[in-house]
C-alpha positions in Angstrom: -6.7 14.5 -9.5 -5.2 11.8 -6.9 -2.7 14.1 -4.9 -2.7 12.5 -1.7 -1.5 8.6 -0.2 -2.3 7.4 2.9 0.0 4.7 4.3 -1.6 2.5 7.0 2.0 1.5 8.8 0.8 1.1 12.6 1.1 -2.9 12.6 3.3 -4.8 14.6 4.9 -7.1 12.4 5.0 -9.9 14.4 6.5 -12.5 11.6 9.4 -11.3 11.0 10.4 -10.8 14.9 12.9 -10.2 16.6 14.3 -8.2 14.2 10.8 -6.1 14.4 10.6 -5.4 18.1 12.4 -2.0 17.8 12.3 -1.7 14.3 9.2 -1.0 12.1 8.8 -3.8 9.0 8.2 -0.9 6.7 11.8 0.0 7.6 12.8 -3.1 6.1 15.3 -3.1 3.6 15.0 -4.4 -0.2 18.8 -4.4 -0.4 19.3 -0.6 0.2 16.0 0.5 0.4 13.3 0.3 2.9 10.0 -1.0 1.9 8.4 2.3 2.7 10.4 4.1 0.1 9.5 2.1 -2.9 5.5 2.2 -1.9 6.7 6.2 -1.5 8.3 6.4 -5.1 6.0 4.5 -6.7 3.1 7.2 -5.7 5.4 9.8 -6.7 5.8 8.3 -10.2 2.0 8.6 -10.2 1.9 12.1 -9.9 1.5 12.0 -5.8 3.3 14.3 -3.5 1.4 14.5 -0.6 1.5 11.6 2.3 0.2 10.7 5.3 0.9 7.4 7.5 -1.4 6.2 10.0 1.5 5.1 12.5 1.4 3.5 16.3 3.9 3.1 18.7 8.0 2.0 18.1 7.6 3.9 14.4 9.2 6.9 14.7 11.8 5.6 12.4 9.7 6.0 9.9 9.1 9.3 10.4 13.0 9.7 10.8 13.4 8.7 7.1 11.7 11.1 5.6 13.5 13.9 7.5 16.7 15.5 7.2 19.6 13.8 9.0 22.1 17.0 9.9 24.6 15.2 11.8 24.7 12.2 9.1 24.4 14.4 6.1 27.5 16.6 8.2 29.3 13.3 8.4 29.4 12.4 4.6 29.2 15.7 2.9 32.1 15.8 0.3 32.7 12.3 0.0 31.4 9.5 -2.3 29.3 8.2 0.4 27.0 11.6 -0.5 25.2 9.9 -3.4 23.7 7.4 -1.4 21.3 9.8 0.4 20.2 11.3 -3.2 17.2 9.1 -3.7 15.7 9.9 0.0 17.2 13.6 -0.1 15.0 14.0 -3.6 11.9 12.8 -2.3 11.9 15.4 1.2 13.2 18.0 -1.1 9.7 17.7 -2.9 7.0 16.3 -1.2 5.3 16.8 2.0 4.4 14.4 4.7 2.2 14.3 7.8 1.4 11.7 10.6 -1.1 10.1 13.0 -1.2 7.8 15.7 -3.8 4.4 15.0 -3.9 4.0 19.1 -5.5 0.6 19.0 -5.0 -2.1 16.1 -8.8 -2.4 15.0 -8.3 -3.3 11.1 -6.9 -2.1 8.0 -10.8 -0.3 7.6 -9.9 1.6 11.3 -6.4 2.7 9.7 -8.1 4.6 6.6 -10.4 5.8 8.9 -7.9 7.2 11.3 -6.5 8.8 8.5 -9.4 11.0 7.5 -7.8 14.3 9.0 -4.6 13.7 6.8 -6.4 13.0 3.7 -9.7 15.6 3.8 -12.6 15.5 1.4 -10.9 14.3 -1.8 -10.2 10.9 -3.5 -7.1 9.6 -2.4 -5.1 6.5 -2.6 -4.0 3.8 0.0 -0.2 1.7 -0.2 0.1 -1.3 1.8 3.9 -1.5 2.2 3.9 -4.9 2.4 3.0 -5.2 -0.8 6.2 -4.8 -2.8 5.0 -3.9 -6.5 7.3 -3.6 -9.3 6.3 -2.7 -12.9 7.3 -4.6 -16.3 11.0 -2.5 -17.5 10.0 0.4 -19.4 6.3 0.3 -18.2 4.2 2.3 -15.5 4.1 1.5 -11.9 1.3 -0.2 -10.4 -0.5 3.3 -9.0 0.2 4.9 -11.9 -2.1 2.7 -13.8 -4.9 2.8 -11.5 -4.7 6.8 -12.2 -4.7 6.6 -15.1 -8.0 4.4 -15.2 -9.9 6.6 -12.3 -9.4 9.8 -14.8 -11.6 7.9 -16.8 -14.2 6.2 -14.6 -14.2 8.5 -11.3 -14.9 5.8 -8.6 -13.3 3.6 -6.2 -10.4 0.9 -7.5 -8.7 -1.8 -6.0 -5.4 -3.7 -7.0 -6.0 -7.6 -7.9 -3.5 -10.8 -8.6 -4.8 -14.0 -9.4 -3.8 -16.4 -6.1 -3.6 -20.4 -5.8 -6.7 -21.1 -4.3 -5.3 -22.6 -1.1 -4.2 -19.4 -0.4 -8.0 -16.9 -0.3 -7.7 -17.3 3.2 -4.8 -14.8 3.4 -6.7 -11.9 1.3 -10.2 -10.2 0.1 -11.2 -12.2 -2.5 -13.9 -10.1 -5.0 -16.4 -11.4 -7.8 -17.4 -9.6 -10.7 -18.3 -8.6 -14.2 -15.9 -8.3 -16.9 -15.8 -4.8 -18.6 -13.0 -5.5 -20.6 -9.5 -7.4 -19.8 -8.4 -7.3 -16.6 -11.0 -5.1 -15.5 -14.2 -5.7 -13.4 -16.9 -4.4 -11.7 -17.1 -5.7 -8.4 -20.5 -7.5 -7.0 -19.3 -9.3 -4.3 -16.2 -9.1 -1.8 -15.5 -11.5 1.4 -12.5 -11.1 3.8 -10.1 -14.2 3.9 -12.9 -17.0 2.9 -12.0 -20.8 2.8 -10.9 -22.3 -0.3 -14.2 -23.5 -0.7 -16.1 -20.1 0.3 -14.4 -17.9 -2.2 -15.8 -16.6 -4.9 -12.8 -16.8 -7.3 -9.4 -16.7 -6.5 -8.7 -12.8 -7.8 -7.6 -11.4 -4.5 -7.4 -7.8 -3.6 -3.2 -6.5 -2.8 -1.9 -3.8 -1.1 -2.7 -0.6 -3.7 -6.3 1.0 -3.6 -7.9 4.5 -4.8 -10.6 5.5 -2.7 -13.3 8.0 -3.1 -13.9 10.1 0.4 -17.2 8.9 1.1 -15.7 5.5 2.2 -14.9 7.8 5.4 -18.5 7.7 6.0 -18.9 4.3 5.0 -16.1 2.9 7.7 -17.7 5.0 10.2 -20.7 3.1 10.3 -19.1 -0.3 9.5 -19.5 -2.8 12.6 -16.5 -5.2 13.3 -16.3 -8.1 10.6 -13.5 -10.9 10.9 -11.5 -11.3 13.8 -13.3 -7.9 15.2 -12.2 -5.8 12.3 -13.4 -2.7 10.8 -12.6 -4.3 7.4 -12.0 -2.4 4.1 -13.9 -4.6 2.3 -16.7 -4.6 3.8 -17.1 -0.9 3.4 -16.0 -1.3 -0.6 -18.6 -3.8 -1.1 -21.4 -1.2 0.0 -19.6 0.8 -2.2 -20.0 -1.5 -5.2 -24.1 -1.9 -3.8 -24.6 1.3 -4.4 -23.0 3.1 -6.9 -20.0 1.2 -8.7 -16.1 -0.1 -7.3 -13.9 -1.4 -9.9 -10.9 -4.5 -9.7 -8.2 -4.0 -11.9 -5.4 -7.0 -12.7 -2.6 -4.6 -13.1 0.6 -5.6 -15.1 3.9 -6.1 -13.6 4.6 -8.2 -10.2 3.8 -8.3 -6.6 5.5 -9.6 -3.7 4.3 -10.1 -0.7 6.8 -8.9 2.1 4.4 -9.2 4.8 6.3 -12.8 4.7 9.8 -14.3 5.3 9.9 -16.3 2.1 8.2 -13.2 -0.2 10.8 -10.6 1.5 13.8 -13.1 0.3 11.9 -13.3 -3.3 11.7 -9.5 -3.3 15.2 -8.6 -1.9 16.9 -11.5 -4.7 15.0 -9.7 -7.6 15.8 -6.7 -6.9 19.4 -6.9 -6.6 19.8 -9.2 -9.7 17.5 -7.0 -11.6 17.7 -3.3 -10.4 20.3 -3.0 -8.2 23.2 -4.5 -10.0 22.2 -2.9 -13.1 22.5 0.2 -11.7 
């Protein structure tokens, strides 16, 4: 039912310069994977196989990595070195992917947009790369359980963590009504509200799953915050009129979009996944 992902990976990636001026963040590595390729699997896992990233200028390495290397797959053909490439080589074997330019930065709202042509007329879903999400061992993936609940209720979702409330300002924080654990029915959104503006501290992360009328939505959206076409301002006329649900999904988030969460993420990982693999 969700086949398609749309990846908005046009930003700069200005906090973690230099090392971003000629490489794209999502290109980052989480010991020996970029961040990209998680966001990638972790669709995958969820029954996804067909993407499409909304890119900008300086990302053609991402691009790169999901294509075939010959001269590099020449190079280490025949040698223990070959295994390496397996978990990249899988996913091109078996998916498809498709790209388009975001030619100004206008908002995370603009990015979806832009990516209307990649994504057509059905319900697709939306990975912020930043967003590093892991799942409890033995347990579905982050996407996977947001599938699993729009097979049963057929209308927009959005991730949510519970955040310190110093730290709204960084996120769209939502309100709602409880319609069972961890779930809610939105009523009210706002983009990156003071401490003392927000409406709870249940903040909205980097995995959504979009009906296609949001397209038409966005189109009409005028510039919110910081001259934005912002997502959540199109969601909440979403939840207005008709319904757009927040789930608190189960396993863990980090936030690579930051210095100190990328140094979280990379630690876990290798004392948790890596090395016992």
């Amino acid at each position: 039912m969700i086949t398609k992902c749309l990846f908005p990976v046009a930003g700069y990636g200005t906090r973690f310069l230099p090392a971003t001026k000629a490489m794209p963040k999502e290109i980052l590595p989480v010991v020996n994977k970029p961040l990209v390729q998680y966001g990638v699997e972790e669709a995958v896992e969820a029954g996804i196989h067909q993407f499409g990233f909304v890119t900008g200028r300086g990302k053609r390495a991402i691009e790169d990595h999901f294509d075939i290397s010959y001269e590099l797959e020449h190079q280490i053909q025949g040698t223990g070195k070959e295994d390496r490439l397996a978990s990249i080589s899988d996913l091109i074997n078996n998916n498809t992917f498709a790209f388009t330019r975001q030619n100004q930065m206008k908002g995370l709202g603009h990015a979806i947009l832009t990516g209307r042509n990649l994504v057509g007329d059905s319900a697709f879903a939306v990975i912020l790369a930043d967003d590093l999400c892991l799942p409890e061992p033995g347990e579905p993936g982050v996407l996977a359980q947001m599938v699993a609940l729009y097979k049963q209720f057929r209308c927009s979702i959005v991730a949510i963590e519970e955040v310190p409330a110093d730290e709204t300002h960084k996120y769209g924080v939502i309100a709602g009504e409880t319609m069972k654990d961890g779930l809610y029915r939105i009523t009210d959104m706002v983009e990156k509200p003071a401490p003392e503006d927000a409406p709870s501290n249940l903040a909205i992360i980097g995995r959504y799953l979009l009906t296609p009328d949001i397209f038409d939505i966005l189109a009409r959206t005028e510039p919110g915050k910081n001259g934005e076409v912002q997502i959540t301002d199109a969601l909440l006329e979403q939840a207005k009129n008709g319904c757009v649900l927040a789930y608190q999904f189960k396993g863990r988030r980090f936030d690579c979009g930051s210095i100190d969460g990328f140094v979280e993420a990379t630690n876990y990982v290798y004392e948790n996944i890596y090395k016992a693999d």
